[in-house]
Biopython code that builds the backbone (N, CA, C, O; Angstrom):
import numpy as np
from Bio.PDB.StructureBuilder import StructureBuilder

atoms = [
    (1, "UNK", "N", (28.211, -134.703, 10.524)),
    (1, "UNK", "CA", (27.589, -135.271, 9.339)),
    (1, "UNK", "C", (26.345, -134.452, 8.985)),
    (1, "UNK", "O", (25.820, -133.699, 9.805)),
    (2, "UNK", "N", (25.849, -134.637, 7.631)),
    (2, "UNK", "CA", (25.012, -133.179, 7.176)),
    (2, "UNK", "C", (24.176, -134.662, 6.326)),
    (2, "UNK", "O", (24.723, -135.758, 6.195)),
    (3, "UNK", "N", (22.911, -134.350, 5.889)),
    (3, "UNK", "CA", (21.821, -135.045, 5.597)),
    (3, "UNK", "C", (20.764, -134.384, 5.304)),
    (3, "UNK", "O", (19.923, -133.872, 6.043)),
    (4, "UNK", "N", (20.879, -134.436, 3.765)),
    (4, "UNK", "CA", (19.340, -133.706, 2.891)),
    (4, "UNK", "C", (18.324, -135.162, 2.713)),
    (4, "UNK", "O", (18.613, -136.357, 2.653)),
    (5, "UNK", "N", (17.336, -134.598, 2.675)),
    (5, "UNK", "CA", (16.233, -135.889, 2.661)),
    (5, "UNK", "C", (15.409, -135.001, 2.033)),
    (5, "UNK", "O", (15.044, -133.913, 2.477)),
    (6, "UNK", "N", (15.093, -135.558, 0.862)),
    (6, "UNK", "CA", (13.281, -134.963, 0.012)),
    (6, "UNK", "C", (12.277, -135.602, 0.882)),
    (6, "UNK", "O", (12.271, -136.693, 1.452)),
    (7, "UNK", "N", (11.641, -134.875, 0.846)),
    (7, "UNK", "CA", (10.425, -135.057, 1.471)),
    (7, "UNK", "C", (8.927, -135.296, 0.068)),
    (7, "UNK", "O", (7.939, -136.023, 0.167)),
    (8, "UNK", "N", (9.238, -134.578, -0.841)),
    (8, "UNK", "CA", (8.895, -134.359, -2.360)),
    (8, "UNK", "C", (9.859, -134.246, -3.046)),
    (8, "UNK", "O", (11.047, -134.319, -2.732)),
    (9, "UNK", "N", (9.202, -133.992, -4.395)),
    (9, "UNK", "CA", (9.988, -133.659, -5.413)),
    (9, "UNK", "C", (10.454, -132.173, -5.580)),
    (9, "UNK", "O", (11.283, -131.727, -6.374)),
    (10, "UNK", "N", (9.669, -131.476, -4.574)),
    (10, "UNK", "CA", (9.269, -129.939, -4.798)),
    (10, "UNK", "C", (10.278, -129.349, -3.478)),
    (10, "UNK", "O", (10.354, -128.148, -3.220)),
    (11, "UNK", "N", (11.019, -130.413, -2.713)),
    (11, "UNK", "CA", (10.875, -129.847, -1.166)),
    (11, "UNK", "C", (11.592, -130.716, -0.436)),
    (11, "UNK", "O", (11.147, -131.840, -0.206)),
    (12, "UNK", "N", (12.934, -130.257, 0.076)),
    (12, "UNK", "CA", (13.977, -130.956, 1.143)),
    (12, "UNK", "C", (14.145, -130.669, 2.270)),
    (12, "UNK", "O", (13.599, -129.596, 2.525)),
    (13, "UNK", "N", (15.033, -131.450, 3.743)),
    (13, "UNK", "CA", (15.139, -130.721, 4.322)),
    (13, "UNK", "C", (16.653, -131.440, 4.861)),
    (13, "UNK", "O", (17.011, -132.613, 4.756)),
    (14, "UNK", "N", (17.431, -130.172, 5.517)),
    (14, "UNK", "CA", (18.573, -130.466, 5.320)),
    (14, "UNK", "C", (19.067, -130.423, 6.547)),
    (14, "UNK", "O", (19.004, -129.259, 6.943)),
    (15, "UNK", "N", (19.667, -131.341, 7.584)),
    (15, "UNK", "CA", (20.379, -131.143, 8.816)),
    (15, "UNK", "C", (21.650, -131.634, 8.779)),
    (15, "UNK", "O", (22.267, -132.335, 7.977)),
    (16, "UNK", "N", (22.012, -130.909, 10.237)),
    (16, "UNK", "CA", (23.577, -131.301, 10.726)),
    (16, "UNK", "C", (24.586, -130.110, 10.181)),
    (16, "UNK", "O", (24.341, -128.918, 10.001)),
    (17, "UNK", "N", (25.962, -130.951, 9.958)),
    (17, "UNK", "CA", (26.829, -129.350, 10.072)),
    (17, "UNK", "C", (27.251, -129.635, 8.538)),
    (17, "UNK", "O", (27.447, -130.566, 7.757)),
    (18, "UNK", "N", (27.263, -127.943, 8.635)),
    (18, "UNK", "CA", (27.636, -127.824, 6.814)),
    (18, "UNK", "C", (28.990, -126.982, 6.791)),
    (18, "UNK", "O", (29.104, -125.756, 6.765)),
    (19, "UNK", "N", (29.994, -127.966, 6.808)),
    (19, "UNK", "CA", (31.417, -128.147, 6.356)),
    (19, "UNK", "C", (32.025, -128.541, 5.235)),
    (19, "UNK", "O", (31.423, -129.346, 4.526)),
    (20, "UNK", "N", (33.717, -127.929, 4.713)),
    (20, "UNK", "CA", (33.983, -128.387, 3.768)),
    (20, "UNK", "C", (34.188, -130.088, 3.703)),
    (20, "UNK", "O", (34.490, -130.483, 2.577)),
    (21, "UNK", "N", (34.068, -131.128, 4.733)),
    (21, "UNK", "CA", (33.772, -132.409, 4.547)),
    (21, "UNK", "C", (32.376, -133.028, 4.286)),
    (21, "UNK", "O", (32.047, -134.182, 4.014)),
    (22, "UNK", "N", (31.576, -131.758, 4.477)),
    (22, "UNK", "CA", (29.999, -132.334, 3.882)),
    (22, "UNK", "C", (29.395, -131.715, 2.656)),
    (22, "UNK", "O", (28.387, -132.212, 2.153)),
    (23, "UNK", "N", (30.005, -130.590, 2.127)),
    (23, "UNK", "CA", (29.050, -130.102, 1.417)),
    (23, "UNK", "C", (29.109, -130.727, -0.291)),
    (23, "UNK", "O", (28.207, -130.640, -1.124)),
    (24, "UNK", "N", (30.133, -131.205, -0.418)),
    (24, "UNK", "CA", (30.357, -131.896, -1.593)),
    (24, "UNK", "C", (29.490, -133.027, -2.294)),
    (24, "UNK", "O", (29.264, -133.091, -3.502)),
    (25, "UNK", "N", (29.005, -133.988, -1.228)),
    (25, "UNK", "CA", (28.282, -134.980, -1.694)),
    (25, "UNK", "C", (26.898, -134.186, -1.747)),
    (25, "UNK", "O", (25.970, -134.573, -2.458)),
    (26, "UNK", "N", (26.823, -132.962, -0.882)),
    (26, "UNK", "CA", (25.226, -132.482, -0.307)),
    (26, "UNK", "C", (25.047, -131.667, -1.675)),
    (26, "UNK", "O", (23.909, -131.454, -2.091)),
    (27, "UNK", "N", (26.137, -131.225, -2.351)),
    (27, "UNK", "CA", (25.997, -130.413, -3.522)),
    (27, "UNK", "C", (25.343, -130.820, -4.782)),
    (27, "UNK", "O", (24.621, -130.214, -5.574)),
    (28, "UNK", "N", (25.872, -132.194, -4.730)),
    (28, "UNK", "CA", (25.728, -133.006, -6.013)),
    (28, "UNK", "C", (24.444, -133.577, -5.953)),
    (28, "UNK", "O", (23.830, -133.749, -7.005)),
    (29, "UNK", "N", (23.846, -133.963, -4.643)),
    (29, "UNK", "CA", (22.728, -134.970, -3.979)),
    (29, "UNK", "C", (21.588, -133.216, -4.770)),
    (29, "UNK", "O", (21.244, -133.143, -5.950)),
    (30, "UNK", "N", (21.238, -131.972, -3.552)),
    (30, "UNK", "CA", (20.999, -131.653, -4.221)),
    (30, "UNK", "C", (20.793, -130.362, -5.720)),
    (30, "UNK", "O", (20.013, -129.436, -5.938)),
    (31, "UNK", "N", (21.581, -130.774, -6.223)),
    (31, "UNK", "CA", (21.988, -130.425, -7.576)),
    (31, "UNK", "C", (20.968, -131.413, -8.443)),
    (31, "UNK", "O", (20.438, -131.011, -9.479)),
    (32, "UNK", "N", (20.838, -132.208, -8.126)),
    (32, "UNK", "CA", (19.694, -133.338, -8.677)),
    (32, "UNK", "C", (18.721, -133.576, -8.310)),
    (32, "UNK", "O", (18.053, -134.429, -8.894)),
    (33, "UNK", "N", (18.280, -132.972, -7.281)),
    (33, "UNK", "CA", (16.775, -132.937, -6.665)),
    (33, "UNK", "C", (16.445, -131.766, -7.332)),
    (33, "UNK", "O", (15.230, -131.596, -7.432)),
    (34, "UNK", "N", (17.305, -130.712, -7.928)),
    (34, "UNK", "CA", (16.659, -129.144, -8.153)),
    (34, "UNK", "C", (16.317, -129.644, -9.338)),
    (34, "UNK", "O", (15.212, -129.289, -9.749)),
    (35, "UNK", "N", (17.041, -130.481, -10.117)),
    (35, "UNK", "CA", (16.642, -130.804, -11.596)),
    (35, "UNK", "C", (15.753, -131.370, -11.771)),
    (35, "UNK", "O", (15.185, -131.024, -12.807)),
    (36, "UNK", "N", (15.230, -132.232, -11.180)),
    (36, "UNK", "CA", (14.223, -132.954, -10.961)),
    (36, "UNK", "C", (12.800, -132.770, -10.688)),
    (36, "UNK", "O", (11.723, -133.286, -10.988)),
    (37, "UNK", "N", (13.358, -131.617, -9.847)),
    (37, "UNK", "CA", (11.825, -130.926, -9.143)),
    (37, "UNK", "C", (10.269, -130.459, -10.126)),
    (37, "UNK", "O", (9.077, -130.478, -9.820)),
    (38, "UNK", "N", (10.821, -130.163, -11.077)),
    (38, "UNK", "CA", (9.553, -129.757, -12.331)),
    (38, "UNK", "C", (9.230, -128.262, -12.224)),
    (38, "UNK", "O", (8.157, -127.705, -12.460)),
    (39, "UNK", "N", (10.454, -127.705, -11.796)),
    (39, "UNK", "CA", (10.193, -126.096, -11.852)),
    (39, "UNK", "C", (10.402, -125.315, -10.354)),
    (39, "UNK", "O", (10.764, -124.140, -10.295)),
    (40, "UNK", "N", (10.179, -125.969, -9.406)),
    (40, "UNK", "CA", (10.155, -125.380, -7.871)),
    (40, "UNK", "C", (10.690, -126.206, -7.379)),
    (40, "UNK", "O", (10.577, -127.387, -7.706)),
    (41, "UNK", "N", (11.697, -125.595, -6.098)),
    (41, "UNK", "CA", (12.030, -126.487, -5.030)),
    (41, "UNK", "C", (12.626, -125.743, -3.799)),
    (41, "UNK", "O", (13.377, -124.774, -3.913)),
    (42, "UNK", "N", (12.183, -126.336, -2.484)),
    (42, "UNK", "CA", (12.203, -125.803, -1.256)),
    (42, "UNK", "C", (13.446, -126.389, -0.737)),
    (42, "UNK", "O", (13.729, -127.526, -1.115)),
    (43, "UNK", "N", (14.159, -125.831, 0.001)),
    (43, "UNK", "CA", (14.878, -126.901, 1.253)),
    (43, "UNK", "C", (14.712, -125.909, 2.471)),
    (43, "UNK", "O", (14.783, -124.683, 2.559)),
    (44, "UNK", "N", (14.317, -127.510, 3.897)),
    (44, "UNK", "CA", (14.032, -126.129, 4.788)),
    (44, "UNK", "C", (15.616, -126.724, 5.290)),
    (44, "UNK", "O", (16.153, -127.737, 4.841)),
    (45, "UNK", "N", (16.175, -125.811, 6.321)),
    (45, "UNK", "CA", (17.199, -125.793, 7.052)),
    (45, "UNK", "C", (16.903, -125.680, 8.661)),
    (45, "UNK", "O", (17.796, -125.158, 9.328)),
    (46, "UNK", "N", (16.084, -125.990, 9.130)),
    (46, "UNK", "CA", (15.998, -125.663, 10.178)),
    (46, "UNK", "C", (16.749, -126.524, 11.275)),
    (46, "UNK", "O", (16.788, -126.156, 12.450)),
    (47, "UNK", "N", (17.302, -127.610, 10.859)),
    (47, "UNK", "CA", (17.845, -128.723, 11.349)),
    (47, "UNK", "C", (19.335, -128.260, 11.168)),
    (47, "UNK", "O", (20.222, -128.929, 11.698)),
    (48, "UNK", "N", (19.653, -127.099, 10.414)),
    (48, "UNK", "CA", (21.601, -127.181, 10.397)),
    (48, "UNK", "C", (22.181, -126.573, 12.084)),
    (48, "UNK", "O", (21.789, -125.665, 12.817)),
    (49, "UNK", "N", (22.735, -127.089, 12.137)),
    (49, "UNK", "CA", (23.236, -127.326, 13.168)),
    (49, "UNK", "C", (24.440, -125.815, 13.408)),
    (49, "UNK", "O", (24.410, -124.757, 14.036)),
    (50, "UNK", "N", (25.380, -126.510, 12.511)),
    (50, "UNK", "CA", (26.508, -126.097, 12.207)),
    (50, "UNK", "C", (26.768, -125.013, 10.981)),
    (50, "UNK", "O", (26.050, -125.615, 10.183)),
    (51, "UNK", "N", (27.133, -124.142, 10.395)),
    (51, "UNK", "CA", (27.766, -124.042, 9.236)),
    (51, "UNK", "C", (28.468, -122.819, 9.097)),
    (51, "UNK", "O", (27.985, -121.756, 9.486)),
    (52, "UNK", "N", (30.204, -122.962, 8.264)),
    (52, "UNK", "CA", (30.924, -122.398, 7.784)),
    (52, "UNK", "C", (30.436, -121.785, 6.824)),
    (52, "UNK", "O", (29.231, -121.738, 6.577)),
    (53, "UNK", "N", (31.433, -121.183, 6.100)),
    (53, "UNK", "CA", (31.182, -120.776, 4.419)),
    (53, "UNK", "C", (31.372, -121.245, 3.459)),
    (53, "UNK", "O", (31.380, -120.776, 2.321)),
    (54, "UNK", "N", (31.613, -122.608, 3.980)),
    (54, "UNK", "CA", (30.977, -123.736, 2.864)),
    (54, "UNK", "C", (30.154, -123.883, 2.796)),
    (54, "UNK", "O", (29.955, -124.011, 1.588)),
    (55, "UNK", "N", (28.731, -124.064, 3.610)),
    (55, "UNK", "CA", (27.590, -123.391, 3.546)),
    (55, "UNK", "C", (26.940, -123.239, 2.801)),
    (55, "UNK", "O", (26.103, -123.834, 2.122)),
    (56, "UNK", "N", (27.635, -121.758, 3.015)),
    (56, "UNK", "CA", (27.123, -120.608, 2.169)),
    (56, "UNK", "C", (27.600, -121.317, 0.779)),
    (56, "UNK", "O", (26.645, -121.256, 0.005)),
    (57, "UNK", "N", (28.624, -121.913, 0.217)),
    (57, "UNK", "CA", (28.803, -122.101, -0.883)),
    (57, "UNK", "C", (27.808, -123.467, -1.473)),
    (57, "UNK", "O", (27.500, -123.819, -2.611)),
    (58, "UNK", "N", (27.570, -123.882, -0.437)),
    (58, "UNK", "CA", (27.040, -125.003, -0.979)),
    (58, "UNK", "C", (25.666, -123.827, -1.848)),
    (58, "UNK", "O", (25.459, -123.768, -3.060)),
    (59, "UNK", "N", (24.977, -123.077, -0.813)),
    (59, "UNK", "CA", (23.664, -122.928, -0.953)),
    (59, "UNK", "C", (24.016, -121.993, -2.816)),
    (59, "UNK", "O", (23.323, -122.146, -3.822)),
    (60, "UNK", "N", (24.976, -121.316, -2.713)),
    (60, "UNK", "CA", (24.980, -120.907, -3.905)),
    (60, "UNK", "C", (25.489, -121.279, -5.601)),
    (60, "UNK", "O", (25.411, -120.844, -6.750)),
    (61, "UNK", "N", (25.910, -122.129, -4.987)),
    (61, "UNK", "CA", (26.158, -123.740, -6.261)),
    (61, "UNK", "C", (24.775, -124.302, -6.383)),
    (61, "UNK", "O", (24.581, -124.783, -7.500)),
    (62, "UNK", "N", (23.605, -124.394, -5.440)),
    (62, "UNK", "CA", (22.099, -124.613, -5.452)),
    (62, "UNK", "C", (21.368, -123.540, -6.640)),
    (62, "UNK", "O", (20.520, -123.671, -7.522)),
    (63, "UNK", "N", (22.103, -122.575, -6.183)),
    (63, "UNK", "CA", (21.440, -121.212, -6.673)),
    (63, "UNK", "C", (21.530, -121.089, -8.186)),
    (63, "UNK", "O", (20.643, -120.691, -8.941)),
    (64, "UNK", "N", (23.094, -121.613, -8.586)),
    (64, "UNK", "CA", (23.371, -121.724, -9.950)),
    (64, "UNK", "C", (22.888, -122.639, -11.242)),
    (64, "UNK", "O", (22.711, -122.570, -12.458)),
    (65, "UNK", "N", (22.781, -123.761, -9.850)),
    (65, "UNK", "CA", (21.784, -125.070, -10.663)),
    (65, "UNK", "C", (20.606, -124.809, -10.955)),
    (65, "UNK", "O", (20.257, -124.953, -12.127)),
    (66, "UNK", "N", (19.484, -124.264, -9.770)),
    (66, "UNK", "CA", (18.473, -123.415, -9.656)),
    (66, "UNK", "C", (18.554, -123.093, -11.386)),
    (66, "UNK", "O", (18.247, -123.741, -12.387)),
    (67, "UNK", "N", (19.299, -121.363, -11.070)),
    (67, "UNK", "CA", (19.170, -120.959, -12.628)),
    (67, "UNK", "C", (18.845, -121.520, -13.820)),
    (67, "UNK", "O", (17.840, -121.447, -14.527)),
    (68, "UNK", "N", (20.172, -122.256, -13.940)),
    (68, "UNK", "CA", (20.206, -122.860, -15.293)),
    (68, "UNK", "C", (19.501, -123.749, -15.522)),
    (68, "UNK", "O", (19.540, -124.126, -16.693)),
    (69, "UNK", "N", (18.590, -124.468, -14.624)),
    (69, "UNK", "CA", (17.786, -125.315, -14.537)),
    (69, "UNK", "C", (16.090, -124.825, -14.736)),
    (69, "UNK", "O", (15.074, -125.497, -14.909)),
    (70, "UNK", "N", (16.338, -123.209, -14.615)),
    (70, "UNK", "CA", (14.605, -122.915, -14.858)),
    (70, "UNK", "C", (14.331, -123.150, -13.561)),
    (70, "UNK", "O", (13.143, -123.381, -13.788)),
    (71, "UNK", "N", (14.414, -123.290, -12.394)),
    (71, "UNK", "CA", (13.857, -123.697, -10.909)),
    (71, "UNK", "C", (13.558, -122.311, -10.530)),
    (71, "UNK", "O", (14.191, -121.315, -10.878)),
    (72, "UNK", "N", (12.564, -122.359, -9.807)),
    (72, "UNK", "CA", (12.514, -121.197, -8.329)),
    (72, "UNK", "C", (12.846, -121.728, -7.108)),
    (72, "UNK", "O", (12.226, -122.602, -6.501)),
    (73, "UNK", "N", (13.941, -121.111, -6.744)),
    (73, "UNK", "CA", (14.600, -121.804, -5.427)),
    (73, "UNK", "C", (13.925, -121.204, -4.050)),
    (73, "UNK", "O", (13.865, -119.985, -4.209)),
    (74, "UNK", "N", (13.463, -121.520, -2.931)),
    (74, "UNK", "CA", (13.122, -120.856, -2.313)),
    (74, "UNK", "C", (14.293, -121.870, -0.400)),
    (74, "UNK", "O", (14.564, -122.897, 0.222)),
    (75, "UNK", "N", (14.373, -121.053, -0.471)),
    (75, "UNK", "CA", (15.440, -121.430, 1.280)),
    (75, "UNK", "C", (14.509, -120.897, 2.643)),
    (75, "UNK", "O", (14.268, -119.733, 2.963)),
    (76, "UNK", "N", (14.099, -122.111, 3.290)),
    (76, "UNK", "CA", (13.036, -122.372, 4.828)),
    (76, "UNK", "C", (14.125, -121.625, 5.896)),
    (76, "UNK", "O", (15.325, -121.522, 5.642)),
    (77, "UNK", "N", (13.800, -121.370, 6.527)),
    (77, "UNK", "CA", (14.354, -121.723, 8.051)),
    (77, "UNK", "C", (15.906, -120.911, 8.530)),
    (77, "UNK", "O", (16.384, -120.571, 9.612)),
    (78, "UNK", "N", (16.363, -120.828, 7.077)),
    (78, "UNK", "CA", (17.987, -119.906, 7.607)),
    (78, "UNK", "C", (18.629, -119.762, 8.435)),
    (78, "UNK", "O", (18.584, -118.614, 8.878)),
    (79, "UNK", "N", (19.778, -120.923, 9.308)),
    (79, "UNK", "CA", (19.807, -120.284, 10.879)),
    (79, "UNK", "C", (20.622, -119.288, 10.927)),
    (79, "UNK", "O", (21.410, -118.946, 10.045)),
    (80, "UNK", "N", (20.413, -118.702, 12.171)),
    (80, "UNK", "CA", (20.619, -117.344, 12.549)),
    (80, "UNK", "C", (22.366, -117.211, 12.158)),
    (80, "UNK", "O", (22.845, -116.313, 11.466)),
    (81, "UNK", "N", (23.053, -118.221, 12.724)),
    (81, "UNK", "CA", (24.016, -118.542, 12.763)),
    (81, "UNK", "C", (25.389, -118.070, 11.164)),
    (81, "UNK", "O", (26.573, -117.735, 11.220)),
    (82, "UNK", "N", (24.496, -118.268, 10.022)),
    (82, "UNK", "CA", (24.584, -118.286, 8.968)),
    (82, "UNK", "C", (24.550, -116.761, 8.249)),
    (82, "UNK", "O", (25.328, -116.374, 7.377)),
    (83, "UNK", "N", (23.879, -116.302, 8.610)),
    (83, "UNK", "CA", (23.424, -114.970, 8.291)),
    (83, "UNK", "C", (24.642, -113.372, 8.779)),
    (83, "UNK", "O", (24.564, -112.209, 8.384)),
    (84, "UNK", "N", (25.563, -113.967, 9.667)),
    (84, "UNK", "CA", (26.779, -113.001, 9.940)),
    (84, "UNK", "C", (27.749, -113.442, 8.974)),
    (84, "UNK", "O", (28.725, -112.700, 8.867)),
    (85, "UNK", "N", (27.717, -114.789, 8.012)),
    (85, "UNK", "CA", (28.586, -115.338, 7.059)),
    (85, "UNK", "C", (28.262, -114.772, 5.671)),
    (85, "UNK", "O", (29.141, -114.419, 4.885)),
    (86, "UNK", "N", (26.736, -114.697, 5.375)),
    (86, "UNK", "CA", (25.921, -113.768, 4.343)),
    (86, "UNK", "C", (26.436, -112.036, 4.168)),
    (86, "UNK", "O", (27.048, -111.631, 3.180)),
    (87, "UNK", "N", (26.121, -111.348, 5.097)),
    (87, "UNK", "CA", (27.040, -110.267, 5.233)),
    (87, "UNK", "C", (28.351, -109.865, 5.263)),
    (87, "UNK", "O", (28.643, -108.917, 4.534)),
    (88, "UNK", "N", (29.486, -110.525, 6.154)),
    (88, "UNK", "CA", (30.651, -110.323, 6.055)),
    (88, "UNK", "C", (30.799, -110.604, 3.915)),
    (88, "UNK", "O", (31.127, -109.581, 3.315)),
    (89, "UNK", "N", (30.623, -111.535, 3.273)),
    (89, "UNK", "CA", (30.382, -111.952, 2.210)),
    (89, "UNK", "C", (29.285, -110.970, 1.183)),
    (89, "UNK", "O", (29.098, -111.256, 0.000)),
    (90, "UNK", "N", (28.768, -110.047, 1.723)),
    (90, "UNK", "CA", (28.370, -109.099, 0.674)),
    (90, "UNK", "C", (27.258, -109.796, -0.086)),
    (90, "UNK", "O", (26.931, -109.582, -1.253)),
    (91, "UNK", "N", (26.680, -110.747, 0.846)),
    (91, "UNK", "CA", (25.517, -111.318, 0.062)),
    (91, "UNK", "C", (24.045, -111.185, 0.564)),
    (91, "UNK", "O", (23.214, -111.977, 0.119)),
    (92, "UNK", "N", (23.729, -110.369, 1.334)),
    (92, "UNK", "CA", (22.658, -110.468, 1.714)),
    (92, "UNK", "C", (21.510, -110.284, 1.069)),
    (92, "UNK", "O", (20.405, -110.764, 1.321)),
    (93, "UNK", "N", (21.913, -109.395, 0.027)),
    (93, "UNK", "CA", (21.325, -108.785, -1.126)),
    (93, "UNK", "C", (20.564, -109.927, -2.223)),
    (93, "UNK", "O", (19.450, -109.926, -2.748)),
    (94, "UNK", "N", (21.943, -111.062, -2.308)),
    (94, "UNK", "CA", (21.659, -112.196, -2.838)),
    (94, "UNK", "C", (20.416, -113.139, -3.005)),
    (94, "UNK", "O", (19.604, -113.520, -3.848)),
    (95, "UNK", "N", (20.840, -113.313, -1.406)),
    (95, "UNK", "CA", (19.874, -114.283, -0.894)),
    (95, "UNK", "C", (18.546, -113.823, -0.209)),
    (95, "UNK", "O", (17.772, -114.662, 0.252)),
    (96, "UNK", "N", (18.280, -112.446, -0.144)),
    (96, "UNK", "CA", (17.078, -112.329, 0.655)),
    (96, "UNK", "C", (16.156, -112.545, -0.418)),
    (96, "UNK", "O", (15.105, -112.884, 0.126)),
    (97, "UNK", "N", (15.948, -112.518, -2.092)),
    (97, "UNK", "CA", (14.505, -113.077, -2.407)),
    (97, "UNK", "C", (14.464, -114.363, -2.128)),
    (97, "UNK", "O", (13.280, -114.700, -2.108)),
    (98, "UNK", "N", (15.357, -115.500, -1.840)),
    (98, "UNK", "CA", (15.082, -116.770, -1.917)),
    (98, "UNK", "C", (14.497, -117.258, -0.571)),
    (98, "UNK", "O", (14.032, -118.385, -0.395)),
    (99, "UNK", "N", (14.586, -116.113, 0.516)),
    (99, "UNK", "CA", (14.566, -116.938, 1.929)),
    (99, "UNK", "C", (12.771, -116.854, 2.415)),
    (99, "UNK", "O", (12.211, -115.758, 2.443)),
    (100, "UNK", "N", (12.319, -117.638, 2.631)),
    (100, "UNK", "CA", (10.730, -117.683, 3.285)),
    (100, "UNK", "C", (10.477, -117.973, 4.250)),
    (100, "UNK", "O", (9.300, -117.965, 4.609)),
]
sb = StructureBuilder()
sb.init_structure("model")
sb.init_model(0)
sb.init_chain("A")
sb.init_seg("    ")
for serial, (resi, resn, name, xyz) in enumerate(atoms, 1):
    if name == "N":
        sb.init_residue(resn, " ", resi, " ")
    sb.init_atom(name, np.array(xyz, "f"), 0.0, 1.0, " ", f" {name:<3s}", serial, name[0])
structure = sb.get_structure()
């Protein structure tokens, strides 16, 4: 089970495993915190446990909302774990301005 919690309006944080049985509700949950946020928004990750390349998809369905939403997305914590899924995937390029 996977669990985003705002902490602000500006700033989430997201644990557990990020699978294609979690990332769907986590997409939509936040997809609406990014809109909401008033221009910025954080999520840290330091709590994922788990994650596939659903994941990764979740984080870049974030990325798209982000956009079109006017947000600056910024991504905490990245686990290590995640980051051999970024590369094989040709994204590292992607995601390294967002990560802090």
């Amino acid at each position: 089970m996977a669990k985003l919690q705002s902490e602000s309006n500006q700033h989430a944080y997201l644990n557990g495993d990020l699978n294609s049985s979690t990332v769907t509700a986590l997409a939509r949950q936040g997809a609406e915190l990014i809109r909401n946020s008033g221009g910025k928004w954080s999520v840290d990750m330091s709590a994922v446990e788990q994650a596939s390349s659903a994941g990764v998809a979740l984080l870049l369905e974030w990325m798209r909302v982000a956009d079109a939403s006017g947000v600056t997305l910024s991504i905490e914590h990245l686990p290590d774990h995640m980051r051999p899924i970024l590369t094989v995937s040709d994204l590292d390029e992607v995601f390294e301005p967002l990560l802090a």
